[in-house]
Backbone as XML, in Angstrom:
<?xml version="1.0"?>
<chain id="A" units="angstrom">
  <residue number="1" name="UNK">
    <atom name="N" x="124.140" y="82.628" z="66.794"/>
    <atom name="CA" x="125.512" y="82.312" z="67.108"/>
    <atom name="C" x="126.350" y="83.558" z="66.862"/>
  </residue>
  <residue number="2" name="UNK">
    <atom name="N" x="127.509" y="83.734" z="67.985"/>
    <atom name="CA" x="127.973" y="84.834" z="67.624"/>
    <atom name="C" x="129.943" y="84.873" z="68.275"/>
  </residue>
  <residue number="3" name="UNK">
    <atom name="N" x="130.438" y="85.148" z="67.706"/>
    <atom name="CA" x="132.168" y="84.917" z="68.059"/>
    <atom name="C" x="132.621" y="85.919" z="68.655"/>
  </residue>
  <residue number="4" name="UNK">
    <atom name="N" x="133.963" y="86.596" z="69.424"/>
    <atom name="CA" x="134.205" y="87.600" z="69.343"/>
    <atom name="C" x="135.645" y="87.338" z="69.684"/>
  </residue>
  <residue number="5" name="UNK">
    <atom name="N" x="136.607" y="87.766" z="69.127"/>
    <atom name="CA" x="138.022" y="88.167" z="69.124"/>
    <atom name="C" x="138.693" y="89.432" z="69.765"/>
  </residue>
  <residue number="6" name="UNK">
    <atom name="N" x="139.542" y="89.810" z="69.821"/>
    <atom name="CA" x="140.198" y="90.755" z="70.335"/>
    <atom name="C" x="139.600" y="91.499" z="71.738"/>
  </residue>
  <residue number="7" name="UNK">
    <atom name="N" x="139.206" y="90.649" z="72.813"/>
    <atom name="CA" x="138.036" y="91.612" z="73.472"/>
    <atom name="C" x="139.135" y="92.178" z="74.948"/>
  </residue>
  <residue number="8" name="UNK">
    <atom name="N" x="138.896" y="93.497" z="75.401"/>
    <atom name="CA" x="139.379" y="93.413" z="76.480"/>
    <atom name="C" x="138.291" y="94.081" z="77.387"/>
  </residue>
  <residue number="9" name="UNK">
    <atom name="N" x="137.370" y="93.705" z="77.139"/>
    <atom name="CA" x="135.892" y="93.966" z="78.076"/>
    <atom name="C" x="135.092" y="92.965" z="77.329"/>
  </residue>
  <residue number="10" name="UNK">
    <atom name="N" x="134.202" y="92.471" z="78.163"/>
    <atom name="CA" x="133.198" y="91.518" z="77.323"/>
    <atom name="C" x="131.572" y="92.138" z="76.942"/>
  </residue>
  <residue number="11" name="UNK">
    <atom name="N" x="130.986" y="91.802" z="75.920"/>
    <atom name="CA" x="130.205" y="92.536" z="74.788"/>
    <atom name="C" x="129.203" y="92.453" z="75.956"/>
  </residue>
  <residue number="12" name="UNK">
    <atom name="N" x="128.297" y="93.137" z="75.247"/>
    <atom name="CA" x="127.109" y="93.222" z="76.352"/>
    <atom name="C" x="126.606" y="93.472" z="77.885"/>
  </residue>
  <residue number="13" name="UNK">
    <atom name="N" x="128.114" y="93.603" z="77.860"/>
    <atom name="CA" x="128.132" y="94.264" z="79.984"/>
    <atom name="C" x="129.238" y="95.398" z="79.566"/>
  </residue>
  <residue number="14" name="UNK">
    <atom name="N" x="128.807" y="95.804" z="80.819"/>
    <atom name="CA" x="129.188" y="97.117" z="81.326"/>
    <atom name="C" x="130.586" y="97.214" z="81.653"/>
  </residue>
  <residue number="15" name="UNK">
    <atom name="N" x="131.352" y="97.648" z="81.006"/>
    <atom name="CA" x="132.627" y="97.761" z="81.274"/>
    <atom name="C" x="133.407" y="96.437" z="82.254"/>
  </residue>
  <residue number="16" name="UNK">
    <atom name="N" x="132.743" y="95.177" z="81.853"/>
    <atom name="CA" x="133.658" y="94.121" z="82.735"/>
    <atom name="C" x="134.749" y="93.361" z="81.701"/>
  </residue>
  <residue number="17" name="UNK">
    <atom name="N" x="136.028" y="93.986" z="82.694"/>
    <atom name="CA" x="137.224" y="93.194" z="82.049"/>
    <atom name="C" x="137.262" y="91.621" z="82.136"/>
  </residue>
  <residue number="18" name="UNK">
    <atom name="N" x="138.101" y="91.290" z="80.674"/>
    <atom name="CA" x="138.322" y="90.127" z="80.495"/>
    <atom name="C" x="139.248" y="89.362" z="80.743"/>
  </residue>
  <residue number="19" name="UNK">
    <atom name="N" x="139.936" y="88.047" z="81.243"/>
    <atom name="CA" x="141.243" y="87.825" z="81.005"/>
    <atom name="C" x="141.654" y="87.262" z="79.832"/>
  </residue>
  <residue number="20" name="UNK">
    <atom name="N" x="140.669" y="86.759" z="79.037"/>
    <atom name="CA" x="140.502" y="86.119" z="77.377"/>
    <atom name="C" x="140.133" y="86.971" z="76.520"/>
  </residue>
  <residue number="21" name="UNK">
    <atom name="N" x="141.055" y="86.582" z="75.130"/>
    <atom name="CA" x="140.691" y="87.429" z="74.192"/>
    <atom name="C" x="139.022" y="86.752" z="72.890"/>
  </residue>
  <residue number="22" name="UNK">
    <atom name="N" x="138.999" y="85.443" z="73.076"/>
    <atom name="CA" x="138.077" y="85.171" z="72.076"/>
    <atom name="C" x="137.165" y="84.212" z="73.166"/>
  </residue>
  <residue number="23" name="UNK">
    <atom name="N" x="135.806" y="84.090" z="72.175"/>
    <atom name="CA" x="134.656" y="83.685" z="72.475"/>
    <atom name="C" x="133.645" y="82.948" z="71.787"/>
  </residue>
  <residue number="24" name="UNK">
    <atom name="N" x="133.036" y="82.046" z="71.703"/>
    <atom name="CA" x="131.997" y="81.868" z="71.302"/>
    <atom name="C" x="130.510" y="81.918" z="71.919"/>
  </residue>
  <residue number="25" name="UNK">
    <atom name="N" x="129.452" y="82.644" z="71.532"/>
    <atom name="CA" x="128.372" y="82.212" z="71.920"/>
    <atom name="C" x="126.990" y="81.741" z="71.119"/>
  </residue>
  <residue number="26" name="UNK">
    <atom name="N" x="126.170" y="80.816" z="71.672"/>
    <atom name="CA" x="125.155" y="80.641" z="70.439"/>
    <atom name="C" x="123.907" y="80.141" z="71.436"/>
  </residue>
  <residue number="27" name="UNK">
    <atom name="N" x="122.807" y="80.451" z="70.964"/>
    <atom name="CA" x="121.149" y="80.537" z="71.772"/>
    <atom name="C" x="119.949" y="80.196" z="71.009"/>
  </residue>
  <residue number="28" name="UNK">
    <atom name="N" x="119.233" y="79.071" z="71.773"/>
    <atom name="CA" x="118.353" y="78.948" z="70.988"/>
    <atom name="C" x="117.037" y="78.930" z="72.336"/>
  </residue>
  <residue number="29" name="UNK">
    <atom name="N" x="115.872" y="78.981" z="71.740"/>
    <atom name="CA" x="114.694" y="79.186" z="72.804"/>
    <atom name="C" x="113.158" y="78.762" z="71.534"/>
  </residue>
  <residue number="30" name="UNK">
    <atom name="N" x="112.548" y="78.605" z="72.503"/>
    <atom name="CA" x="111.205" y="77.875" z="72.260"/>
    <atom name="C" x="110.011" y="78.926" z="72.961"/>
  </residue>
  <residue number="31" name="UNK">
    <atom name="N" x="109.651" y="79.534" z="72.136"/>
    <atom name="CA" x="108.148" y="80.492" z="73.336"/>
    <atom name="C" x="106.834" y="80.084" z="72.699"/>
  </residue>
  <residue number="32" name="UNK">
    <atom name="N" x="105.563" y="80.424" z="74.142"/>
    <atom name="CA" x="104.782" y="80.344" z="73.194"/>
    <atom name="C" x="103.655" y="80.739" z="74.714"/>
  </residue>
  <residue number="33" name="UNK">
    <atom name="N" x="102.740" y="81.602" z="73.712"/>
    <atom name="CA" x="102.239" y="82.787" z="74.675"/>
    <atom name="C" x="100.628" y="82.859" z="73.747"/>
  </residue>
  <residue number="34" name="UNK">
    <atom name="N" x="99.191" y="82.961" z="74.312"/>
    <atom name="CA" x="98.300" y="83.224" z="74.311"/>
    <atom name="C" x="97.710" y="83.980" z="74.965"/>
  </residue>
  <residue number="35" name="UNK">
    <atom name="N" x="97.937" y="85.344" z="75.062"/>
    <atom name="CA" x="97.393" y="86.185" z="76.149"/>
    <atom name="C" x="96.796" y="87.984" z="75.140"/>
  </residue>
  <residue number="36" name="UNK">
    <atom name="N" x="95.917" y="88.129" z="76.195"/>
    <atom name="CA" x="95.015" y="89.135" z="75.261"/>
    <atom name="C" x="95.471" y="90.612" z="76.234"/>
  </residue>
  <residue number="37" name="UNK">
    <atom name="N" x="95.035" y="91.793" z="75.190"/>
    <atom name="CA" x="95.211" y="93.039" z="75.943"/>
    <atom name="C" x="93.904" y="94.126" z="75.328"/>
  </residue>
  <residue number="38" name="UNK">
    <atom name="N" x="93.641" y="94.730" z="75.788"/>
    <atom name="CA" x="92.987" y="96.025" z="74.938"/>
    <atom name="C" x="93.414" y="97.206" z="74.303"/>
  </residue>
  <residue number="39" name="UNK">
    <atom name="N" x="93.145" y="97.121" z="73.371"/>
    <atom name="CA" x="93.440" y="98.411" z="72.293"/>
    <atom name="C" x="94.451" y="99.384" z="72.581"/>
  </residue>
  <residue number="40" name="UNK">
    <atom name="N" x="95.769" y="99.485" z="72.362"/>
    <atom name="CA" x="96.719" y="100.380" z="73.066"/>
    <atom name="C" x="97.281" y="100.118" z="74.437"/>
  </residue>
  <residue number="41" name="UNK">
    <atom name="N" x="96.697" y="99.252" z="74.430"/>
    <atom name="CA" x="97.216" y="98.630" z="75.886"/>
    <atom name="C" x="99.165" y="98.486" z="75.905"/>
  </residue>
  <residue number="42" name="UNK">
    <atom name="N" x="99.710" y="98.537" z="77.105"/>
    <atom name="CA" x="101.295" y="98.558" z="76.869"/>
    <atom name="C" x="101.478" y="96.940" z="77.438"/>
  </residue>
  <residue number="43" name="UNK">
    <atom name="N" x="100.565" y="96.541" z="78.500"/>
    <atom name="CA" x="100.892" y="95.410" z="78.732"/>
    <atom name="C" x="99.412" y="94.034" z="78.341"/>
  </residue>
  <residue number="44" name="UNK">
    <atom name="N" x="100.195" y="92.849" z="78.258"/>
    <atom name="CA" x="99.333" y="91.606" z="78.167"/>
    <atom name="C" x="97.659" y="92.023" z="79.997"/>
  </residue>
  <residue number="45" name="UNK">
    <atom name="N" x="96.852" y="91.499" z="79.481"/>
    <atom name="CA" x="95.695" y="91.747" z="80.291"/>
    <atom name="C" x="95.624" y="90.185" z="81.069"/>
  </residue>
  <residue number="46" name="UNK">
    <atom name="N" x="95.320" y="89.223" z="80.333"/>
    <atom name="CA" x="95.436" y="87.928" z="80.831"/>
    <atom name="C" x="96.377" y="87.280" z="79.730"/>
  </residue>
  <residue number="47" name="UNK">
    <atom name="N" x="95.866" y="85.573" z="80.370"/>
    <atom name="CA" x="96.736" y="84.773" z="79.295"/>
    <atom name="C" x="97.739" y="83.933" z="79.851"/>
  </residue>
  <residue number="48" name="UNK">
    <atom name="N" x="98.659" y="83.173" z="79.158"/>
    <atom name="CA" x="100.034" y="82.210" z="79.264"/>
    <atom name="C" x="100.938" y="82.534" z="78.512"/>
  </residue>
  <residue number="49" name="UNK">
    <atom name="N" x="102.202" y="82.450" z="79.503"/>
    <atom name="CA" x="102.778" y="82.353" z="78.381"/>
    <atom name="C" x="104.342" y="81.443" z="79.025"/>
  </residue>
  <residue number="50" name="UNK">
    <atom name="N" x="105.023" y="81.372" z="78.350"/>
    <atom name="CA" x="106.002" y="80.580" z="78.961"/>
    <atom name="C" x="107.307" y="80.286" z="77.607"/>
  </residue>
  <residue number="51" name="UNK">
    <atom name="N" x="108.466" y="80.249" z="78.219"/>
    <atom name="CA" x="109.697" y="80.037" z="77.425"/>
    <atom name="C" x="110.323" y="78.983" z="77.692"/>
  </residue>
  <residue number="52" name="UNK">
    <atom name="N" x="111.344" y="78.242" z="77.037"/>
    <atom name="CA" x="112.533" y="77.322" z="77.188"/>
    <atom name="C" x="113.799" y="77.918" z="76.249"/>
  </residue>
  <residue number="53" name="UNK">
    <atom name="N" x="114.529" y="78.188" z="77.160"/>
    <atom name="CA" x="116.129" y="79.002" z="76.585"/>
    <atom name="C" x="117.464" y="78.485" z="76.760"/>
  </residue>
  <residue number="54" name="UNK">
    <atom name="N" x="118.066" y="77.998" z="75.959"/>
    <atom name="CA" x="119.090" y="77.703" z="76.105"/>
    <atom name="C" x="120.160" y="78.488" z="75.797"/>
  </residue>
  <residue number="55" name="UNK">
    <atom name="N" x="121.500" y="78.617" z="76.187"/>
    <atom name="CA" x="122.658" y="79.199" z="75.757"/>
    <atom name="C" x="123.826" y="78.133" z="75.865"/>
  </residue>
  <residue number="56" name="UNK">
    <atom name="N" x="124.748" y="78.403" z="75.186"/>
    <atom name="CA" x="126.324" y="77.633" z="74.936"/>
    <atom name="C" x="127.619" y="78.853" z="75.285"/>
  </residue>
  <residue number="57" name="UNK">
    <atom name="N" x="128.249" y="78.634" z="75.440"/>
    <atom name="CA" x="129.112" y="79.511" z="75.584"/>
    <atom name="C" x="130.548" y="79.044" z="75.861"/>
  </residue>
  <residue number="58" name="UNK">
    <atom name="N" x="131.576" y="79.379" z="74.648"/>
    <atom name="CA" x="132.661" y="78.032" z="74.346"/>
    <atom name="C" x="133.717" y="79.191" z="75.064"/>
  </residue>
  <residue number="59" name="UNK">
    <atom name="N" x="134.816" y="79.168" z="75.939"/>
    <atom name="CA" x="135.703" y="80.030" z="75.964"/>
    <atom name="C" x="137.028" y="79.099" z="76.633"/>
  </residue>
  <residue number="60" name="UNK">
    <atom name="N" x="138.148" y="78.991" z="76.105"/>
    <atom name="CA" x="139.417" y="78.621" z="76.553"/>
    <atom name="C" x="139.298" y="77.162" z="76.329"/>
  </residue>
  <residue number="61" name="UNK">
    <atom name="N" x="138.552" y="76.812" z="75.243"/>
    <atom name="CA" x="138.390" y="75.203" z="74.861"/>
    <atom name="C" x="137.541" y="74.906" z="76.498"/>
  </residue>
  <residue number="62" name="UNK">
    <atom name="N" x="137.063" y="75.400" z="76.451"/>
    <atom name="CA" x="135.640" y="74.347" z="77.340"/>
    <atom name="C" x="134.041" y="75.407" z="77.190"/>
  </residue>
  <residue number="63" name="UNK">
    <atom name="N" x="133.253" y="74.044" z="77.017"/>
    <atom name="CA" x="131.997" y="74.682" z="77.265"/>
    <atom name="C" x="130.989" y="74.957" z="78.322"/>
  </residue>
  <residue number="64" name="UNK">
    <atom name="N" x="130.315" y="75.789" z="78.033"/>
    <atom name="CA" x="129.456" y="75.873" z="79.082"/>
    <atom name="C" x="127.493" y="76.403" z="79.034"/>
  </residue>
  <residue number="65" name="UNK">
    <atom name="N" x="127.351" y="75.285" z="78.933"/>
    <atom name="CA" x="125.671" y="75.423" z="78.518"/>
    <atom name="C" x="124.968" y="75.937" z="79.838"/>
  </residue>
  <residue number="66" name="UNK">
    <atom name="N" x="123.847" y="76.570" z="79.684"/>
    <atom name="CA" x="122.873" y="77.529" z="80.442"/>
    <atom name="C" x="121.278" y="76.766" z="79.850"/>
  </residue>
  <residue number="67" name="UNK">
    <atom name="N" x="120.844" y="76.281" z="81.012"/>
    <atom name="CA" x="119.141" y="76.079" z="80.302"/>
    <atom name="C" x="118.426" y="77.099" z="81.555"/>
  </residue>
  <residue number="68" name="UNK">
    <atom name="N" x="117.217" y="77.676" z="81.046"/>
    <atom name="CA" x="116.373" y="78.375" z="81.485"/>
    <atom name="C" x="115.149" y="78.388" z="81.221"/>
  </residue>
  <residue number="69" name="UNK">
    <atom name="N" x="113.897" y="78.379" z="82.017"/>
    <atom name="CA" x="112.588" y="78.355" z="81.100"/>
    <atom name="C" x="111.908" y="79.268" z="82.396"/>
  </residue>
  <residue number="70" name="UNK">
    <atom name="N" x="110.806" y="80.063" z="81.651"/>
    <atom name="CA" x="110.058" y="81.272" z="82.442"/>
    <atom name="C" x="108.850" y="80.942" z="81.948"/>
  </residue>
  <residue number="71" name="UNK">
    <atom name="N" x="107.928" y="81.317" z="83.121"/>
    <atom name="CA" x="106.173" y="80.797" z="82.544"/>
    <atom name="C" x="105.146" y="82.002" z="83.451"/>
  </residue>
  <residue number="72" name="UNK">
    <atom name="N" x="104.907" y="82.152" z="83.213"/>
    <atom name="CA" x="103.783" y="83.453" z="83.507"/>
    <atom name="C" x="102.025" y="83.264" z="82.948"/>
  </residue>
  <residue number="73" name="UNK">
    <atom name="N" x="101.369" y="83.736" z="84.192"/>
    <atom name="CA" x="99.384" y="83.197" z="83.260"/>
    <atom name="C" x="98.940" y="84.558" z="84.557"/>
  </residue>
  <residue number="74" name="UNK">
    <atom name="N" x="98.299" y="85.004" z="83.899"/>
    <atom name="CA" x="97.425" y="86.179" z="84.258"/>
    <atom name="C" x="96.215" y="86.147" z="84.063"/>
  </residue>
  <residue number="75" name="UNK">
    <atom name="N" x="95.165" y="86.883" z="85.343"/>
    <atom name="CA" x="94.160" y="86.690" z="85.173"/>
    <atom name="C" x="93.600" y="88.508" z="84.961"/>
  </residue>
  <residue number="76" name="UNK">
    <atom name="N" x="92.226" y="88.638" z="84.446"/>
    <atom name="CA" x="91.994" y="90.054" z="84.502"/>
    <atom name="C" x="91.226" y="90.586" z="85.486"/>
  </residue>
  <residue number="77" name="UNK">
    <atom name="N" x="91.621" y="91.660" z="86.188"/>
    <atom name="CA" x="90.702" y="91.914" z="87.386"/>
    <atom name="C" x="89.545" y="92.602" z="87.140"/>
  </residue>
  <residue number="78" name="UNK">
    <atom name="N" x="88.162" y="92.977" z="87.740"/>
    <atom name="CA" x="87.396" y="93.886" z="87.852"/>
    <atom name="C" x="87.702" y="95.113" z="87.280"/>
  </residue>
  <residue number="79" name="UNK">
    <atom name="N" x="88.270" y="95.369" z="87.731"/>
    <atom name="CA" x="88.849" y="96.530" z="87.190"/>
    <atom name="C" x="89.430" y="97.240" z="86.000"/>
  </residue>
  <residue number="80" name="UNK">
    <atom name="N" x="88.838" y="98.180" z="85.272"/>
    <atom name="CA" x="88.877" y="98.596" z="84.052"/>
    <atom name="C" x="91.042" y="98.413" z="83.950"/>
  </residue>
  <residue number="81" name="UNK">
    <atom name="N" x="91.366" y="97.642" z="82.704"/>
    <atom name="CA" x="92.951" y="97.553" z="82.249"/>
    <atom name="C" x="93.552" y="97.293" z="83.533"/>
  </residue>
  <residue number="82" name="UNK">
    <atom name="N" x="93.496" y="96.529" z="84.387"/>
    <atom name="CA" x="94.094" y="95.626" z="85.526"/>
    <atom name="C" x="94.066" y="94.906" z="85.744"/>
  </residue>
  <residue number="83" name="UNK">
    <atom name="N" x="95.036" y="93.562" z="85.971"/>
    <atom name="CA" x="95.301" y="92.213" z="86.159"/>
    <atom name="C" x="96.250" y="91.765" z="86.815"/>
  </residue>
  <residue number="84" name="UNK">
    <atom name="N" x="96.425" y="90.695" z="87.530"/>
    <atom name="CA" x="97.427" y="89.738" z="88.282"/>
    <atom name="C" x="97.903" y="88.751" z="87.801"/>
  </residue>
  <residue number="85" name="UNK">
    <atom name="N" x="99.064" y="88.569" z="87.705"/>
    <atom name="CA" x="100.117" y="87.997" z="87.030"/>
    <atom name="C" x="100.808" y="87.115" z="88.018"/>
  </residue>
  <residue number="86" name="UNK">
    <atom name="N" x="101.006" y="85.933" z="88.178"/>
    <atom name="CA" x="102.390" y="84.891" z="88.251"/>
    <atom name="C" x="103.459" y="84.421" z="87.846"/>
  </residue>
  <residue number="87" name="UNK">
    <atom name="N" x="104.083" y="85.065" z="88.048"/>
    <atom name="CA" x="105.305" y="84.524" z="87.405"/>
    <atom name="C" x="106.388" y="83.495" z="88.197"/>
  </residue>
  <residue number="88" name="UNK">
    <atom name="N" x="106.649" y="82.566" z="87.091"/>
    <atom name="CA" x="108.315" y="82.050" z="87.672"/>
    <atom name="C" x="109.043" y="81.616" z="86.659"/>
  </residue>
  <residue number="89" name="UNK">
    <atom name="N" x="110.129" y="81.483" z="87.112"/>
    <atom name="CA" x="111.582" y="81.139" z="86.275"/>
    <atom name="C" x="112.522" y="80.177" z="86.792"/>
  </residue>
  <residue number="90" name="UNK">
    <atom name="N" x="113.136" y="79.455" z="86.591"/>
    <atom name="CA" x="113.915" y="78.558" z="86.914"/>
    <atom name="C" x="115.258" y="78.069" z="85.815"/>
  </residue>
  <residue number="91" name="UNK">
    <atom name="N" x="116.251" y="78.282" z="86.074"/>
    <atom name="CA" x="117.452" y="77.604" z="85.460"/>
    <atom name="C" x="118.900" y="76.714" z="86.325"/>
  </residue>
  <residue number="92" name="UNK">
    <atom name="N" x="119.708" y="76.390" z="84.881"/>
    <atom name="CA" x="120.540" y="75.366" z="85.801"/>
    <atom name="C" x="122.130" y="75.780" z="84.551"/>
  </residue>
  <residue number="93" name="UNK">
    <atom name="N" x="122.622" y="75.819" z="85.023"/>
    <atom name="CA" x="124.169" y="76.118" z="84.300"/>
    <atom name="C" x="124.848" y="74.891" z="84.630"/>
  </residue>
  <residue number="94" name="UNK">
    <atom name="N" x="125.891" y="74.861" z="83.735"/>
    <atom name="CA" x="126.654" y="73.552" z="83.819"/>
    <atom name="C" x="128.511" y="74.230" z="83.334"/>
  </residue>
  <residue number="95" name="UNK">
    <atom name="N" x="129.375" y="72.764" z="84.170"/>
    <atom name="CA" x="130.226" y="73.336" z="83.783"/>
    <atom name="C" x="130.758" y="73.594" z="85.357"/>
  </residue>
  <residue number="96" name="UNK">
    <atom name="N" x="132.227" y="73.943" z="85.124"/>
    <atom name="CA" x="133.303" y="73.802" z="87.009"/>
    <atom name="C" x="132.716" y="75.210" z="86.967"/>
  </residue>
  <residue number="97" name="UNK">
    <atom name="N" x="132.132" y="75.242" z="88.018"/>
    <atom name="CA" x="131.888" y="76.456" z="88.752"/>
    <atom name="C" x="133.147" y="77.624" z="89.192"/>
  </residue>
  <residue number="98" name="UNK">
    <atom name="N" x="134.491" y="76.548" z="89.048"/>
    <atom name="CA" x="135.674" y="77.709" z="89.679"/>
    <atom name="C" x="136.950" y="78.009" z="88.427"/>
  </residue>
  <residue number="99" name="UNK">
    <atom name="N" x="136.171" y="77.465" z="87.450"/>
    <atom name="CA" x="137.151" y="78.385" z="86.463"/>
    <atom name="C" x="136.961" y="79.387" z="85.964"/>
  </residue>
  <residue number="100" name="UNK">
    <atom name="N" x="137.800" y="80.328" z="85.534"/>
    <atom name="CA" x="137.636" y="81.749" z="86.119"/>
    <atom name="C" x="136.584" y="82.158" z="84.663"/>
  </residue>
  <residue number="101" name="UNK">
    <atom name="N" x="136.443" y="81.616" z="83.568"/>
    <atom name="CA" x="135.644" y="82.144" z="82.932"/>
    <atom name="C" x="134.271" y="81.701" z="82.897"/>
  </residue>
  <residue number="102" name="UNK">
    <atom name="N" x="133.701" y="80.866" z="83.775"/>
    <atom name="CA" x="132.282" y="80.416" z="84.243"/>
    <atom name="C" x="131.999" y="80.707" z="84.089"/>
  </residue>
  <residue number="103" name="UNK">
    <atom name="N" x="130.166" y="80.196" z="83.289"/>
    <atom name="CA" x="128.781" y="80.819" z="83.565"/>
    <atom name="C" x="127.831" y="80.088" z="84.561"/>
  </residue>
  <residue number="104" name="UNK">
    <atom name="N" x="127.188" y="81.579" z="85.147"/>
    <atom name="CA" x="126.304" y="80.798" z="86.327"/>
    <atom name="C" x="124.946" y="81.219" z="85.533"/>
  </residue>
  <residue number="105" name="UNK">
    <atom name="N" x="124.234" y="80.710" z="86.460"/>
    <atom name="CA" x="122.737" y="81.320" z="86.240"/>
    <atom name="C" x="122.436" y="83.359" z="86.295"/>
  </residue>
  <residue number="106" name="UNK">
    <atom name="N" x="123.479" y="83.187" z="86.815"/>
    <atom name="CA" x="123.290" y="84.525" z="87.659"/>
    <atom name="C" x="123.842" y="85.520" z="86.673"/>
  </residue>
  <residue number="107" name="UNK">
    <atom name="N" x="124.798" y="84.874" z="85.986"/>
    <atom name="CA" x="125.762" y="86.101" z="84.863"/>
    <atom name="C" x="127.368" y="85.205" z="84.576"/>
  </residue>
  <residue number="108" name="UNK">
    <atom name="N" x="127.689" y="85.569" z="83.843"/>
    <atom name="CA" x="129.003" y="85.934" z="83.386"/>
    <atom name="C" x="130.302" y="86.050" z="85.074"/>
  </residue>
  <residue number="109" name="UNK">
    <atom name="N" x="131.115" y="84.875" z="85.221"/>
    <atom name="CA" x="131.213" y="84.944" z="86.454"/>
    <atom name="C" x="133.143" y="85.400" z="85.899"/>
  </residue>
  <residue number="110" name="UNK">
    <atom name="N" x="133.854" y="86.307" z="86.214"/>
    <atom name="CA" x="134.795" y="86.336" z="85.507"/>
    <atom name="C" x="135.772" y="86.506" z="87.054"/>
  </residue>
  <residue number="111" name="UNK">
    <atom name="N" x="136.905" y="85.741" z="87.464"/>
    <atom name="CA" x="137.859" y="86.079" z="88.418"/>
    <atom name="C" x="139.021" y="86.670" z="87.517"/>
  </residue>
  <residue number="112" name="UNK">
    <atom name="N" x="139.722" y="87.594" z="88.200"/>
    <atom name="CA" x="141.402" y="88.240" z="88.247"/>
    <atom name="C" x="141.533" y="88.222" z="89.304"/>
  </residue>
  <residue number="113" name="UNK">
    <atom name="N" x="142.551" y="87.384" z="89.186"/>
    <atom name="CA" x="143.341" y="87.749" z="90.561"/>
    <atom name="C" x="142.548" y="87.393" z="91.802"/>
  </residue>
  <residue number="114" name="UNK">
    <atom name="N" x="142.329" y="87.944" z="92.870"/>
    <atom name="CA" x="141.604" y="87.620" z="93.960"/>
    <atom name="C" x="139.952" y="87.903" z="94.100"/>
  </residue>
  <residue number="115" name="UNK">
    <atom name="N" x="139.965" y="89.132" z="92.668"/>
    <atom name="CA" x="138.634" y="89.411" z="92.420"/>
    <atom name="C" x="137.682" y="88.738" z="91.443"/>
  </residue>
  <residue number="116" name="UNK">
    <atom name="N" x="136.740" y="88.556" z="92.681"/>
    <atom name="CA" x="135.721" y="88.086" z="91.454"/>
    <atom name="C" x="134.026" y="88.994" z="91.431"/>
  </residue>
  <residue number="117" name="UNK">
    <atom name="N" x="133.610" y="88.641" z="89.980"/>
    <atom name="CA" x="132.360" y="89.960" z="89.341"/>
    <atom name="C" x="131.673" y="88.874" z="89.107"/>
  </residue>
  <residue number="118" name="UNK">
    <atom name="N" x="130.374" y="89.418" z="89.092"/>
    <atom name="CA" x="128.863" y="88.507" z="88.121"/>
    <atom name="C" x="127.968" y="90.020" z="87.125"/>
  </residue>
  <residue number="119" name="UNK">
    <atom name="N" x="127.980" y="89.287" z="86.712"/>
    <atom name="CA" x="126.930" y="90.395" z="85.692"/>
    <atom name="C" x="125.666" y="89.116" z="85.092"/>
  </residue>
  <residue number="120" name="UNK">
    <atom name="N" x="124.429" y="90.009" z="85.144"/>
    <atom name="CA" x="123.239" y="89.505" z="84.646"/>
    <atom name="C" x="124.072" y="89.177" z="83.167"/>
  </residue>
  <residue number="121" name="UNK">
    <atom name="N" x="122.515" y="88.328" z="82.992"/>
    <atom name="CA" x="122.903" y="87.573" z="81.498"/>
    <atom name="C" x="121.959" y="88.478" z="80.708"/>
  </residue>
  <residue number="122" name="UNK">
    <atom name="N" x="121.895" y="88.908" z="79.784"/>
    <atom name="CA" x="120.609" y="89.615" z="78.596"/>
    <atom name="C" x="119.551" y="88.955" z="78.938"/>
  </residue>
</chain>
């Protein structure tokens, strides 16, 4: 969980202005992964693995929850430290899509004025 006051850019993105000064956010997630690699290896070789993520995010007295879950299983190929991987992801945001401090799936949806920005989420 994490608050923030006085902001006139919001934490974790790139220079995107705010029209609010305070915030709340708080995250919780569930993982769980069985997958093998070899010795120095940088990536997983085979295996599963898969998440469930949630986020909250309180701003101007309303909330706005984010669920997300990602699952990935790899197999190892012939081939000396090479493998094929599947992945997918799927989420759902909640909450009026047209008030200007929204979260989508997509990012941080912030309007001024006639303009509107998205920025990825972490």
């Amino acid at each position: 969980m994490a608050g923030y006051a006085g902001l006139e850019r919001l934490p974790l993105y790139q220079n995107v202005e705010t029209s609010y000064d305070n915030f709340l956010t708080a995250r919780a997630n569930l993982k769980f992964g069985s997958v093998t690699r070899s010795l120095g290896a940088v990536d997983e070789e085979k295996g599963i693995r898969w998440s469930l993520n949630g986020y909250a995010y309180y701003v101007q007295s309303e909330l706005f929850p984010l669920l997300f879950g990602e699952f990935g299983w790899g197999i190892a190929l012939p081939l000396d430290h090479s493998s094929i991987w599947l992945r997918a992801a799927a989420g759902q945001a909640f909450g009026d899509p047209e008030t200007p401090s929204a979260i989508s799936t997509s990012g941080i949806r912030e309007t001024t004025g006639s303009t509107t920005r998205s920025q990825a989420l972490p």
